[in-house]
N, C-alpha and C positions, 0 to 999 in steps of 0.2 A: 504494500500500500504506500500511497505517497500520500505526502502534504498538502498537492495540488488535489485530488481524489475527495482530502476530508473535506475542503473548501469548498470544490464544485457540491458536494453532498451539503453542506451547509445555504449556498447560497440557490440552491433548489427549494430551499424551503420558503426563503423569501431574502431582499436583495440587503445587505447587511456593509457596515464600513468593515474596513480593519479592524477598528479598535470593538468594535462589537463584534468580527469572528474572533479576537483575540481572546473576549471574555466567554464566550462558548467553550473554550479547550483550557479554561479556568476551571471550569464546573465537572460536572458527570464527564463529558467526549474525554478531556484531559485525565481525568482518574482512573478509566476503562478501558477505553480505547488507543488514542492518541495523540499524545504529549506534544504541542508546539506555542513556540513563546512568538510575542509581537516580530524579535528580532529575524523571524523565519518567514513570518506571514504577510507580513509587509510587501518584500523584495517576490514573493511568488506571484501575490496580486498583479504586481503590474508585470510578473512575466507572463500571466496569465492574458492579461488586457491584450497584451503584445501580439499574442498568437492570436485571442480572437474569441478563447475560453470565458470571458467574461466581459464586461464592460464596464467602464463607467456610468452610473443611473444618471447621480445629484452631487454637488460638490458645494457641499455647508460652509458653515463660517470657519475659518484657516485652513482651510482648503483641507476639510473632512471630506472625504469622497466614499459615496455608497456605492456596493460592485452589482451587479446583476448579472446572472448566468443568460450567455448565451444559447442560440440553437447548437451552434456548434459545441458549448460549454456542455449541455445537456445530452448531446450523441457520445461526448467522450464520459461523461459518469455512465450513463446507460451500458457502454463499453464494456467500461472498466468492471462495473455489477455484476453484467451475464458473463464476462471470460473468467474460466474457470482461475482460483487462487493460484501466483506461483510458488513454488516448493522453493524457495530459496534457504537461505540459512535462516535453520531457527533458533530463537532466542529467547525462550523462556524460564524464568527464574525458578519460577513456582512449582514447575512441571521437576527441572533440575533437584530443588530439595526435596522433592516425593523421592526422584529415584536414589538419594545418598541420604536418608532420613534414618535408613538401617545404619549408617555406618555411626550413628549417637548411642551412645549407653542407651541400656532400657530407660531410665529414668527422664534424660534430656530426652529424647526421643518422644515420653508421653507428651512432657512440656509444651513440646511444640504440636502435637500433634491437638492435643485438648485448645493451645493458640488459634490454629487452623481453626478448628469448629467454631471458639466461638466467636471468631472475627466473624464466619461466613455466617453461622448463626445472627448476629447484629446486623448484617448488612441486609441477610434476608428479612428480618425486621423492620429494616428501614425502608426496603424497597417497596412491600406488600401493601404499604398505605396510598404509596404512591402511583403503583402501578393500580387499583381500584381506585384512585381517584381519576387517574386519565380514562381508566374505563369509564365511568360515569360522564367523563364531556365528553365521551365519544357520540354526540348528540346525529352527528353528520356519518356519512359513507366513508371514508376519509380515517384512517388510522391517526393519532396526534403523533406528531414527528417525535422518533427518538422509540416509541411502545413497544414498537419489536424490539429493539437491541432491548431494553428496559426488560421486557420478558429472557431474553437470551441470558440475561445478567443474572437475574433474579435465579434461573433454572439451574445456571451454572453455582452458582453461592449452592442453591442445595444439594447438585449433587456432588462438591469439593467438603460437606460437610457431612453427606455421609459416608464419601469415602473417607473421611475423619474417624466417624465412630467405628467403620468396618476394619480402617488400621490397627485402633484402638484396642480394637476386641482382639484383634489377630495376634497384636503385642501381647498384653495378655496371658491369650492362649500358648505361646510359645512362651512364657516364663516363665508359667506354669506346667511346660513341658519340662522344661531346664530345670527347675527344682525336683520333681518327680526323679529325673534320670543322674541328678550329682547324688 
């Protein structure tokens, strides 16, 4: 995924400055998804403009400029959506301390693992009021931008926390073996 990618997906939704996609990737995009500061988004905009990806709408007082996605803007998100993911290098943290999680004493090991839950545990908490409340102004045909990922998130939180408690138990049962068998 690129920078340019979360932008066109932003400015699909309706035509926004810089300094408002910057605070979009402040909030949730930035937490889950993908991380980019003013210092990036800025200089993509008008490579953006350049090509034809987006335009200039309105250009405010100090010369605030609101971007709007082009026809063209909108054939290249559309693109980018249906072509399948590239398999590039992957790079996840999360996934890495599942599989070296064994390599921690029994005891640090629960530590973190009982951390997992109830982070994911809280977050699913957090999410469930909110994902029902977007349900509820779903008054129109029309998903509220962000609801699917917001489901994706919410799914993932629980099942990263039950594969928490299924660790859990696994630990456990193998310490339980260990003492049995010294």
């Amino acid at each position: 995924m690129s920078l340019r990618h979360a932008l066109l997906g932003l400015l699909s939704d309706a035509p926004a400055s810089g300094y408002d996609l910057s605070r979009a990737f402040e909030g949730d995009l930035g937490r889950y998804a993908w991380h980019a500061g003013h210092t990036r988004i800025y200089p993509e905009l008008v490579r953006m403009a350049d090509e034809g990806l987006v335009a200039v709408e309105s250009t405010g007082p100090r010369g605030r400029k609101s971007y709007a996605l082009t026809g063209d803007g909108l054939a290249e998100l559309r693109r980018w959506l249906l072509d399948p993911p590239e398999q590039g290098a992957v790079r996840n943290e999360t996934v890495l301390r599942m599989f070296l999680v064994q390599a921690l004493e029994p005891g640090d090991a629960r530590r973190y693992l009982e951390g997992v839950a109830e982070y994911c545990e809280a977050e699913v908490a957090r999410l469930r009021p909110v994902m029902a409340e977007l349900d509820e102004q779903e008054g129109t045909d029309a998903l509220p931008f962000g609801r699917l990922a917001g489901e994706y998130g919410l799914r993932q939180y629980e099942a990263v926390a039950a594969w928490a408690a299924w660790s859990l138990d696994r630990l456990e049962a193998s310490q339980g073996r260990d003492a049995r068998d010294a």
